[in-house]
N, C-alpha and C positions, 0 to 999 in steps of 0.2 A: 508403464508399470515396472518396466526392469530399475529403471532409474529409482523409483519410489520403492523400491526393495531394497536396491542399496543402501539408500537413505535410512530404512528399518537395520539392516545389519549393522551399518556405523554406528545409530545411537543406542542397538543393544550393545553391541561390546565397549562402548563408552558407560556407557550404564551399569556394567558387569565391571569396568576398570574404578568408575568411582566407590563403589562397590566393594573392590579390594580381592575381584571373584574375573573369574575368566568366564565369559558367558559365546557357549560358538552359536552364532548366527545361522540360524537353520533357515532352510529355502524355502517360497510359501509350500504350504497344506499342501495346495491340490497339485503341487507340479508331477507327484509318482504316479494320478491315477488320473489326471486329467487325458484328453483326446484333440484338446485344440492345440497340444503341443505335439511336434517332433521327438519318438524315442532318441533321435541324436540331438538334438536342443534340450532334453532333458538331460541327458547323461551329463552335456556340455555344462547345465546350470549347477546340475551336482558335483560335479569334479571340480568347478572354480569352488565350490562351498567346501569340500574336499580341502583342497588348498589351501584357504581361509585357515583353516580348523587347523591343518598341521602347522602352517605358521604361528599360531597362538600358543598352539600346545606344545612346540620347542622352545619359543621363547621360556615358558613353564619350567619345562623341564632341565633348559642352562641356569635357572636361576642357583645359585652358587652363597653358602652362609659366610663365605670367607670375602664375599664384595664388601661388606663393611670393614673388613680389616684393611683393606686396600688404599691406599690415597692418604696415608697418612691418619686416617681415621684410629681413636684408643674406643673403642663399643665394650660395653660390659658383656656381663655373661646372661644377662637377659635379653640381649641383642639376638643372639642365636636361637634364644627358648622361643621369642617372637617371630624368629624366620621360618622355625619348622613347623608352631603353628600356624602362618600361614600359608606356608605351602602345600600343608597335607590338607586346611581347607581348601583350598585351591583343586588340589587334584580331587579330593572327594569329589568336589561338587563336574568338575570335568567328567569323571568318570562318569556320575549320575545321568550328565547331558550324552556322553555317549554311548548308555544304553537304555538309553529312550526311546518308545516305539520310532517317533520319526524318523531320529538319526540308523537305527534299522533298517527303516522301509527303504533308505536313500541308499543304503551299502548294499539291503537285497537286490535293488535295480541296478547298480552299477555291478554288482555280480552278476547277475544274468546276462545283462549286456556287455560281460569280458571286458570291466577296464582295469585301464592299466593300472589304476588309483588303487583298487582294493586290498593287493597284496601287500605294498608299503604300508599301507594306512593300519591293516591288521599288526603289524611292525608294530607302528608306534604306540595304536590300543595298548599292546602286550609293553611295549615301554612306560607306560602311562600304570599299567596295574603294578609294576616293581618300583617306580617312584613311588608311590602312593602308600605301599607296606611300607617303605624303607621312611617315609616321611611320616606315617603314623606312628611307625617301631620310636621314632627321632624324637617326635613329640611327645609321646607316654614315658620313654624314660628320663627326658630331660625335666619334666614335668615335675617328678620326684625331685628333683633338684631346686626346684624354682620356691622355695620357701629361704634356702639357705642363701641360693644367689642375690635374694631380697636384702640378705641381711649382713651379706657380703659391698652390696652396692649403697648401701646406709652411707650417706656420706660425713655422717658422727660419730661411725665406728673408729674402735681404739687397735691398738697394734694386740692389745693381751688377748680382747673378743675375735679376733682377726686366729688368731691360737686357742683361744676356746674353741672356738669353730669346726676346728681340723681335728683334733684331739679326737674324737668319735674314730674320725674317718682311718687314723693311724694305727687304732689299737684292732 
């Protein structure tokens, strides 16, 4: 059964990656209230799920809008519009999975049972809710933008509309 859980966690987060979405792999249902498990085999199955989750949700949170600018890459200014909408989708939807009853029931028990996991992990939650204003704040104002940088990435634009353009912005 452990193995056949794995197998469930891989193709959800494969599923969440095709997706374009971080999906964290929760441990089955019944592992907080079940009786044929071990409280230390439980805790053990949460804190690897723990684990899982914060590996995901750094990767998230290093993702960086200046890696397209990197390597030689020329990205326009809709390159950036598209990175912070995805990654405030991204972290919304992270958020939503972690405060979801389950993902709850799993940090109540691992609170009660004093592990080590819960303190960092309340960390990076609290990291995870100031990415996510900062990546909403990114995408609503750039947002306003994203009409002009349309008309800026026109690739039939002339040098005088290129000075039209800016003429608002100067006065």
């Amino acid at each position: 059964m452990e193995k056949f859980h794995t197998f469930l966690a891989h193709t959800y987060v494969t599923i969440g990656s095709v997706k374009g979405r971080t999906q964290l792999p929760l441990p089955p249902k019944d592992i907080t209230s079940s009786d044929k498990i071990s409280s230390k085999d439980k805790g053990n199955q949460l804190e690897q799920a723990i684990a899982h989750w914060t590996r995901q949700i750094k990767g998230v949170l290093k993702q960086d809008p200046e890696t397209a600018l990197k390597g030689n890459k020329h990205p326009n200014p809709l390159v950036e519009l598209e990175f912070w909408k995805n990654k405030s989708d991204n972290l919304n939807y992270i958020c939503q999975q972690l405060y979801s009853e389950r993902v709850k029931k799993c940090l109540k028990f691992l609170e009660q049972n004093k592990s080590t996991y819960t303190g960092p992990f309340s960390k990076l939650q609290k990291d995870v809710q100031v990415a996510r204003a900062e990546a909403n704040d990114n995408e609503l104002y750039l947002y306003t933008l994203g009409e002009e940088f349309n008309k800026l990435t026109r690739p039939d634009l002339e040098l005088a509309e290129i000075k039209d353009l800016f003429m608002p912005i100067m006065h």
